[in-house]
C-alpha positions in Angstrom: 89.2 84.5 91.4 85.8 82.6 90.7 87.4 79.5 90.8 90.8 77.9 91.8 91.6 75.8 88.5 91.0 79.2 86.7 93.1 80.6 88.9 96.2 78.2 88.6 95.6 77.9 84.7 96.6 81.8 85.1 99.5 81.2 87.3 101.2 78.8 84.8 100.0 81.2 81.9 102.0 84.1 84.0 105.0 81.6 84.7 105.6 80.6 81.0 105.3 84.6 79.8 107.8 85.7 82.2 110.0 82.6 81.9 110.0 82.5 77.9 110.7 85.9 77.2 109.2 87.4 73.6 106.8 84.0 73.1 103.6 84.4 72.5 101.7 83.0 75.2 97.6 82.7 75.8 95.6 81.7 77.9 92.6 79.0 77.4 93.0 79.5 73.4 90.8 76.6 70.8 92.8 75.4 68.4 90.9 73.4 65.5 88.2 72.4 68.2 90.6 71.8 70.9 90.3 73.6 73.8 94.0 73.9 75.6 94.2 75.8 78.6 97.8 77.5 77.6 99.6 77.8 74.7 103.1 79.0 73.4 104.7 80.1 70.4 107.4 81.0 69.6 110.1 81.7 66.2 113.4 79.9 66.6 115.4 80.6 63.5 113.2 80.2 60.4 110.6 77.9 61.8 107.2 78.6 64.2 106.8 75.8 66.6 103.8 75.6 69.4 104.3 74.0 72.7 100.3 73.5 74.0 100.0 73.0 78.5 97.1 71.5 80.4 96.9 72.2 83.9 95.5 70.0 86.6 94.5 71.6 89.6 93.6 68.4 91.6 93.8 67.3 95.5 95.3 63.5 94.2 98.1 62.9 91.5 97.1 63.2 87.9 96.2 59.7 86.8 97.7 57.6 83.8 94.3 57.9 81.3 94.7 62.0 81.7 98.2 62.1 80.8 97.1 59.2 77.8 93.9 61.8 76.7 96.5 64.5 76.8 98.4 63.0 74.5 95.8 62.5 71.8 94.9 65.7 72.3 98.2 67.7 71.5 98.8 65.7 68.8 95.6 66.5 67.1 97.3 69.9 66.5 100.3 69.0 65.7 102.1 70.6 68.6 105.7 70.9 68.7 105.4 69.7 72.8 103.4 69.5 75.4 103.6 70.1 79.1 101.2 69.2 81.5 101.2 71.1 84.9 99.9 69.9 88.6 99.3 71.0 91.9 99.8 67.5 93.2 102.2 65.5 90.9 101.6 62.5 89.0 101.1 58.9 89.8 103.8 56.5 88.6 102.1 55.0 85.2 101.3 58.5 84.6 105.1 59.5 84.7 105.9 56.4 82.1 103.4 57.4 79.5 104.5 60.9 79.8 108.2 59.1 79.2 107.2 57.2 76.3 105.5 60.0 74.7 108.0 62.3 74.9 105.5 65.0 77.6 107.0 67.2 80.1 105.7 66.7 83.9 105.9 70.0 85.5 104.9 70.2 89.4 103.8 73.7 90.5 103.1 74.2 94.0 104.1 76.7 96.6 108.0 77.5 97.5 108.7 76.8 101.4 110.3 80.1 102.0 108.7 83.8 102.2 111.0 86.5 101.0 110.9 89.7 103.6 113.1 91.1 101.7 111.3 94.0 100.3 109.2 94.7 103.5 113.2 95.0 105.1 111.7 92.2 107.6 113.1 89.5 108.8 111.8 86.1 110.5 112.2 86.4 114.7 111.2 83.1 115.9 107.8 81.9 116.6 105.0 81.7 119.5 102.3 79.7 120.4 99.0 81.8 119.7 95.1 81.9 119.8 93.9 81.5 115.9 90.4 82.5 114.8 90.1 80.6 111.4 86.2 81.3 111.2 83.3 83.9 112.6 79.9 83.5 111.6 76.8 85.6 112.1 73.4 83.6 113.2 70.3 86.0 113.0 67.3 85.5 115.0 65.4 84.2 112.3 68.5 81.9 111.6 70.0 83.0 108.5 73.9 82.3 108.8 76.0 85.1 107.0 80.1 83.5 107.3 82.5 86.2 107.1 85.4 86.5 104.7 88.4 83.9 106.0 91.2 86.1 104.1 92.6 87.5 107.2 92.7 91.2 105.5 88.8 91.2 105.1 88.1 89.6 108.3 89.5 92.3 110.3 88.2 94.4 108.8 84.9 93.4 109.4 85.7 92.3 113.2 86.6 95.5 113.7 83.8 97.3 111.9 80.8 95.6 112.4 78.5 96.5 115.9 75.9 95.5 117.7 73.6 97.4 120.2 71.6 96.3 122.9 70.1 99.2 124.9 72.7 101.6 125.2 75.5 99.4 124.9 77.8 99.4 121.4 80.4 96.6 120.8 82.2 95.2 117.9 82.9 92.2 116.9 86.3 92.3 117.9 85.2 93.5 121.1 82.8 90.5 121.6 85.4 88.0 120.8 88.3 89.5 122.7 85.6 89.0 125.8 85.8 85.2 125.1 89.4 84.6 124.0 90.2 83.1 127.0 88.0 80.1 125.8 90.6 79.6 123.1 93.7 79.8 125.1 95.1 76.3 125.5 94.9 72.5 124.0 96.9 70.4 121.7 98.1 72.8 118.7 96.4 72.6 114.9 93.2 71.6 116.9 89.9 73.9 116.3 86.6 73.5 118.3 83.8 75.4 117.4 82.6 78.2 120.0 78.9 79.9 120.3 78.5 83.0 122.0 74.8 83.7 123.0 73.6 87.8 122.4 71.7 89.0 124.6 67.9 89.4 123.8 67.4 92.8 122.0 71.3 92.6 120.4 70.9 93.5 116.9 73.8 94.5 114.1 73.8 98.3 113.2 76.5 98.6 111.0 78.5 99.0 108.3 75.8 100.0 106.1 77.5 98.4 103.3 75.3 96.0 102.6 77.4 92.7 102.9 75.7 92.0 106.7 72.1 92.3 107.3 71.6 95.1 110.1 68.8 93.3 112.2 68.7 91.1 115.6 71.4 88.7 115.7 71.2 85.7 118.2 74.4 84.3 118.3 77.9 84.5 116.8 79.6 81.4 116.0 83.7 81.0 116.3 85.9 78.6 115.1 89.4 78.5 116.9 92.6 77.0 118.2 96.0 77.1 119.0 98.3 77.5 116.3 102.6 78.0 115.8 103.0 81.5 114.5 106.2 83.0 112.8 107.2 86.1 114.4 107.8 88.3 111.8 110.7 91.5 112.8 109.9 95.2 110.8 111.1 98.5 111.0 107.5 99.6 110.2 104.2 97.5 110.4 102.8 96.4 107.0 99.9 94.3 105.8 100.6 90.4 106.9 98.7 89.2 104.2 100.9 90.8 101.3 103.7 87.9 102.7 103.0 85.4 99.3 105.5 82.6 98.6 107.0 82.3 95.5 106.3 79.9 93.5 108.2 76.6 92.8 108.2 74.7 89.5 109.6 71.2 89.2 110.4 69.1 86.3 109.7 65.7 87.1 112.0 63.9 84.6 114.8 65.4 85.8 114.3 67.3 88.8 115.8 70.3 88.1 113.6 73.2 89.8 112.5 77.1 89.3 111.2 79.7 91.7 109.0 82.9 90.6 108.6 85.8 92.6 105.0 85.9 92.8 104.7 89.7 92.8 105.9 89.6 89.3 104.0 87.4 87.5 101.0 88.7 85.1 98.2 87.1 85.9 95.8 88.7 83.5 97.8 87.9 80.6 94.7 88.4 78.2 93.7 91.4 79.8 93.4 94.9 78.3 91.4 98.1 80.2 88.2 98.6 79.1 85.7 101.9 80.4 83.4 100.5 82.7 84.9 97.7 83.7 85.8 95.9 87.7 89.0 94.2 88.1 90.9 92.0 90.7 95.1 92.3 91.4 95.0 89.0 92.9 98.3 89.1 94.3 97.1 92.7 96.4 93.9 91.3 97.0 92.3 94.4 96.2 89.9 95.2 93.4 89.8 98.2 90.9 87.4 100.1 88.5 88.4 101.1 85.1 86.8 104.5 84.7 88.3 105.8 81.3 91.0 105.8 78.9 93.2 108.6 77.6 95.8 107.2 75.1 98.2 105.1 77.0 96.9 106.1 80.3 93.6 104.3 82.4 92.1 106.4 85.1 91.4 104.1 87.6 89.6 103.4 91.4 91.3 101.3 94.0 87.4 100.4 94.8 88.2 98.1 97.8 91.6 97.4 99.9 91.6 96.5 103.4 94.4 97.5 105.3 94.8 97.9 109.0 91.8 96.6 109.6 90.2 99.6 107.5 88.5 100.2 104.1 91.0 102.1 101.8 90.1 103.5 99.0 91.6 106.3 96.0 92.2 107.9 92.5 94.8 107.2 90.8 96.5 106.7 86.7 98.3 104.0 85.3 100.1 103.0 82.3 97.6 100.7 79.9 100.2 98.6 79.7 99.8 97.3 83.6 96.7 95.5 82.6 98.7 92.5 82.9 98.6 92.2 86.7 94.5 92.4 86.3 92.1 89.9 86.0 88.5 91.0 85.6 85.8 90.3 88.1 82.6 88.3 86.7 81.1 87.0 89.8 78.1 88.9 90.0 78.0 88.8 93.9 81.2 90.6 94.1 80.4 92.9 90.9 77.1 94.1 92.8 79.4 94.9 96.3 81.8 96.6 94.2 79.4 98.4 92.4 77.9 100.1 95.8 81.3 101.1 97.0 81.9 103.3 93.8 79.1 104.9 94.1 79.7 106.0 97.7 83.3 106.6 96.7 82.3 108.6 93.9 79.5 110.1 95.4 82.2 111.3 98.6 84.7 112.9 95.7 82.7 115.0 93.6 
């Protein structure tokens, strides 16, 4: 997603679709001038009533003049309530206006727990382990390239990526596994910043894919620690980074509380398949390509999905009505990356 607030505006869009049934819910809609990031309606009876949410994605709680703006602001449109959502709850004069003014305080964060359940998994204690939160390329002319910290796409390229020097080929992986012995040890939650010097005449070779610049590299920079792990116990191995928490929403008022399975909830709730078109299933962390329509069916690529530590890709048709669980893809960086694996994936299936 290009941004987190986007992102969480989505997630309570999602939340509200699936928790209010037939209502009509949409995401960042204007109403009479007034931008509100979602909105609900809904027919109880013989009356139409609008309930309007803003959601504040911030590091602090919400302060009492946001709440106070909020107000103003849902009143203009003469909405039949108002909800406003947070990642990090609400200071105390914030809570009393929201009181006074009759506005629901929702708290939305992550639930403690992952469910195994439908990876028939379960939790087998924990172990103290080495943790690689961050590799980064340094060139010899000193261009920096990070790459990806999602653990899926950082194997992947750990694995993938080699340098040569003379004769000799080695990974990534290969070159770090070399020096984990460096990380072994010290206080827990503690990451130091390691260099390791190439040899003169080291220079990356591949993947051609252009993400990483295949020309002399001078050193590789590591950030690591110690860190608790979960063990997790499986009758066959799956992808670590499909393990997403629910997610927990709490009224304030009156504490009462709600979990959503994450996997369920349809994040591109304005979203309908168009020809031509690259979209993200956040919740897979993969991305797609919409190549045509055919009635109530869209023919679709699985363009990019790392899995054991490899590029997978594949054909495959869907129901027009899964749009829901898509959000399309606008940064241009990622379009253009996207854009060069279809063409070597189509290219490889003619």
């Amino acid at each position: 997603m290009p941004s987190s607030w986007k992102q969480f505006e989505r997630l309570v869009a999602a939340i509200h679709q699936v928790a209010d049934g037939g209502a009509d819910v949409r995401w960042n809609e204007s109403i009479n001038g007034r931008q509100f990031d979602v909105t609900i309606r809904f027919r109880r009876g013989l009356y139409d009533y609008l309930a309007v949410i803003e959601c504040k994605d911030y590091e602090k709680p919400v302060p009492v003049e946001k709440v106070e703006a909020f107000v103003t602001k849902s009143r203009d449109v003469h909405a039949h309530h108002a909800v406003m959502a947070s990642t990090s709850g609400f200071q105390e004069g914030a809570r009393e206006v929201a009181q006074r003014h009759g506005i629901t305080l929702i708290h939305v964060t992550d639930s403690e727990e992952v469910d195994l359940s439908p990876f028939a998994a379960r939790w087998a204690g924990t172990a103290e382990v080495p943790h690689v939160d961050s590799v980064q390329l340094e060139y010899v002319d000193g261009e920096r390239k990070s790459l990806p910290q999602e653990s899926h796409a950082m194997t992947y390229y750990v694995r993938h990526i080699l340098t040569e020097c003379g004769p000799q080929r080695l990974s990534l992986a290969d070159i770090i596994e070399c020096h984990t012995p460096r990380f072994v040890g010290g206080p827990l939650e503690v990451y130091k910043d390691h260099v390791i010097t190439c040899r003169p005449g080291t220079r990356v070779v591949a993947p051609d894919d252009g993400e990483f610049a295949l020309r002399p590299l001078a050193r590789i920079h590591v950030r690591a620690g110690m860190t608790r792990a979960r063990l997790v116990a499986s009758p066959a191995p799956f992808e670590m980074h499909l393990l997403l928490p629910d997610v927990k929403v709490t009224t304030i008022a009156s504490g009462e509380e709600a979990t959503f399975h994450r996997y369920g909830l349809p994040l591109g709730i304005d979203t309908s398949f168009a020809e031509g078109t690259f979209y993200e299933a956040p919740n897979l962390a993969a991305f797609y390509y919409c190549d045509r329509l055919d009635g109530g069916l869209a023919f679709m690529y699985l363009v990019e999905s790392f899995q054991a530590g490899s590029l997978f890709q594949a054909r495959f048709i869907c129901p027009t009505e899964s749009s829901k669980y898509y959000v399309p893809v606008k940064d241009n960086a990622i379009l253009q990356r996207l854009q060069g694996r279809l063409d070597k994936l189509k290219q490889a299936t003619k």
